[in-house]
C-alpha positions, 0 to 999 in steps of 0.5 A: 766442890763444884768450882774444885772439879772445874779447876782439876778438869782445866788442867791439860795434864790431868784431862789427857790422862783422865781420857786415856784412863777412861777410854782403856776402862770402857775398853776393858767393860765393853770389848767382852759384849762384842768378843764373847770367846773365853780369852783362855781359849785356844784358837791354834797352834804357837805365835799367828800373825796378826791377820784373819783365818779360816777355819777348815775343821768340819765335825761330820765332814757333811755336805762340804768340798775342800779346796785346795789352792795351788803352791798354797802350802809352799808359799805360806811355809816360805813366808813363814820361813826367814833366812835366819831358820834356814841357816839354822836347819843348813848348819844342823843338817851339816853338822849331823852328817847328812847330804848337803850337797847342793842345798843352800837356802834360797826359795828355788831350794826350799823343797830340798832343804825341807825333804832333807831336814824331815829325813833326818830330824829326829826329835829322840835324837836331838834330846839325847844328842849334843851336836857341835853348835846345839849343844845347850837346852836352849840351842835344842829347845829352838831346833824342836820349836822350828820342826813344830813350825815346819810340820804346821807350815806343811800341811795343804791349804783347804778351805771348806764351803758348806754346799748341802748336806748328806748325798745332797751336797754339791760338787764343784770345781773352785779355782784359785781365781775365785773370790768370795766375801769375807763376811759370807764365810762363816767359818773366820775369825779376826785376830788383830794381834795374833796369838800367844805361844798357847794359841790364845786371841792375844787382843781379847786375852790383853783386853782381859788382863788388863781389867784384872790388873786394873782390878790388882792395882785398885784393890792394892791401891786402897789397901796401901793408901787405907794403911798409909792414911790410918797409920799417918793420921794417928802419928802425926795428930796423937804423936809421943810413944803412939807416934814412936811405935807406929814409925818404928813399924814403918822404919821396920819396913823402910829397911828392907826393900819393899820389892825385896819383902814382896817377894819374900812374902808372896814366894812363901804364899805358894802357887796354888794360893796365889789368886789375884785377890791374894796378890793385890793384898800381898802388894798392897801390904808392903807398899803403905809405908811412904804414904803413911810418912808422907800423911803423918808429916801433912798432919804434924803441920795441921794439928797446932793450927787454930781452928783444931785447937778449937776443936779440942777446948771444945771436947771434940772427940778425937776421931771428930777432929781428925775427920772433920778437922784435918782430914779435908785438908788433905784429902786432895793429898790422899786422892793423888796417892791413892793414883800413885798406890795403884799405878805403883800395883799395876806395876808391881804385879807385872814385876812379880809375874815377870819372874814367875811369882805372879798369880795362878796361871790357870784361871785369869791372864794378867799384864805381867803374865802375858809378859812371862809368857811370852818371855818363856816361850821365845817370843822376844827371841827365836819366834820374833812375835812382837804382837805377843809383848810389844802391846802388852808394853804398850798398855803398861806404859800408858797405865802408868803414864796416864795415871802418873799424868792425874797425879801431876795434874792434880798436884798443879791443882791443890799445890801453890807452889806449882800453880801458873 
């Protein structure tokens, strides 16, 4: 066993996946002691960038002065605002039938153009209304999206700073040149990926999804392999009319697509039962069926040898053989599809939850909802919020491939043919 693990952690493929892995679980146990916020939390309004913010919220408005900073609200809407919304305003605005003399999209016109737009926009108009160019649900549902972020881009910069309480609070001026620490502000809070559509800390949300898919793809994992091994063992060792039934069941399945039956069974489930647990067992399931084969050949090519043989002129029991004497054989097997049936869950959970099948949206983020998340709510799209996706992609990809890199590391291992 020892000189076993000594080979499998020789192998380069296996130790950089085994890393990865490793560092994205501690990741996963740690990241909640350090940011103790719920990950459903909402933090603000739409897509923030990735960046650090300053809470200006005071709840008894006592013992604090506001600052506000010159051009501050005009320099953050013009940030905020690329070419492309402009246009979009500019062409609403002229097919409308307002006054667009003069007005173009340059910053020296922003004022103009944003003074227009709130005299004309109105938002029971643009519902009941089909202008020429925004015609469709998804050309109004943007204009609707782009008034949002202008009335949140609009209002003045403020920043609070406690000074006492009560009449005692201090006054003063404070000018724009004015500096203070970062870390003696209290009232701050680091986003390093933003927020989603809902205002969530999209890095403590992603922290939090990924260990409820890792937790998805564990449970769906062992159930599949359990399956796999149970059904594989008793086909290939007992065979005759045992071996018959049991692949006319995995036939059955083999038939019809696995994603397709997934779908099927997890659609008729209901969106109020759908919990995480329900899910992984749903995946787990209807995915047992090429381990189950796989095994069942392994096992066909153990049950003649010389040492089972033995076993059975000595009376062992059926179960003693098949777990003392075949079994160990392909353990090492057993072990690369038990990683392949848990990557294979991680990904069918973000399958599902991509078209909207995936577990209640209410109680735990997961990597597939993320995506359809962000999907819905245009981030690929009209709000151009990469850091609502893109990491998210990120983290399933090097699940997969780190997982996938066990799997070959192990197979180098434990198979002949693939040894150096």
């Amino acid at each position: 066993m020892k000189s076993t693990l000594k080979n499998v952690f020789r192998s380069p493929r296996f130790l950089v996946g085994f890393i990865i892995f490793t560092v994205m679980v501690l990741t996963v146990l740690i990241y909640p002691y350090i940011v103790t916020r719920d990950p459903l939390l909402s933090l603000g309004k739409g897509f923030l960038r990735p960046g650090t913010y300053l809470s200006v919220y005071d709840a008894n408005n006592a013992g604090t002065y506001r600052m506000e900073l010159p051009e501050a609200a005009f320099n953050r809407l013009e940030s905020s605002l690329p070419v492309e919304d402009r246009d979009t305003m500019l062409k609403f605005l002229t097919v409308k039938g307002a006054d667009v003399t003069g007005l173009d999209t340059s910053n020296d016109k922003l004022d103009d153009l944003l003074a227009v737009w709130r005299e004309n926009y109105d938002e029971d108009d643009v519902k009941k209304s089909k202008y020429s160019g925004f015609s469709t649900q998804a050309q109004r549902n943007k204009l609707r999206r782009l008034n949002a972020k202008l009335s949140g881009s609009s209002a003045s910069a403020v920043m609070s700073i406690t000074k006492g309480e009560g009449d005692d609070a201090a006054t003063a001026t404070v000018a724009d040149t004015d500096y203070v620490r970062i870390d003696e502000v209290a009232n701050y809070v680091n986003l390093p990926l933003g927020t989603d559509n809902f205002g969530r800390d999209t890095l403590t949300e992603l922290v939090k999804a990924t260990g409820v898919s890792l937790i998805i793809g564990l449970i769906a994992g062992s159930i599949a392999t359990f399956l796999g091994l149970l059904v594989g063992l008793l086909a290939g060792y007992v065979g005759g009319i045992v071996d018959d039934i049991l692949m006319f069941i995995a036939n059955l399945f083999t038939v019809i697509p696995g994603f397709v039956l997934l779908i099927l069974i997890y659609y008729s489930v209901g969106q109020e039962a759908r919990g995480v647990t329900t899910c992984a067992i749903v995946i787990g399931l209807t995915s047992w069926v090429w381990t189950a084969r796989s095994v069942r050949s392994q096992v066909i090519s153990l049950r003649n040898r010389d040492h089972v043989n033995l076993s059975k002129l000595s009376g062992h029991s059926l179960f003693r053989i098949i777990m003392t004497d075949i079994l160990p054989y392909i353990a090492s097997y057993v072990v690369m599809a038990f990683i392949l049936q848990v990557s294979s869950g991680i990904l069918a959970e973000a399958q599902l939850s991509l078209l909207g099948l995936g577990p209640k949206t209410t109680e735990v983020p997961t990597l597939g909802l993320m995506m359809n998340w962000a999907k819905l709510f245009g981030a690929y799209t009209s709000s151009n919020a990469w850091w609502a996706y893109f990491p998210v992609i990120l983290v399933i990809a090097l699940t997969s491939f780190s997982l996938n890199l066990m799997n070959t590391g192990l197979d180098q291992v434990f198979n002949p043919t693939l040894r150096d």
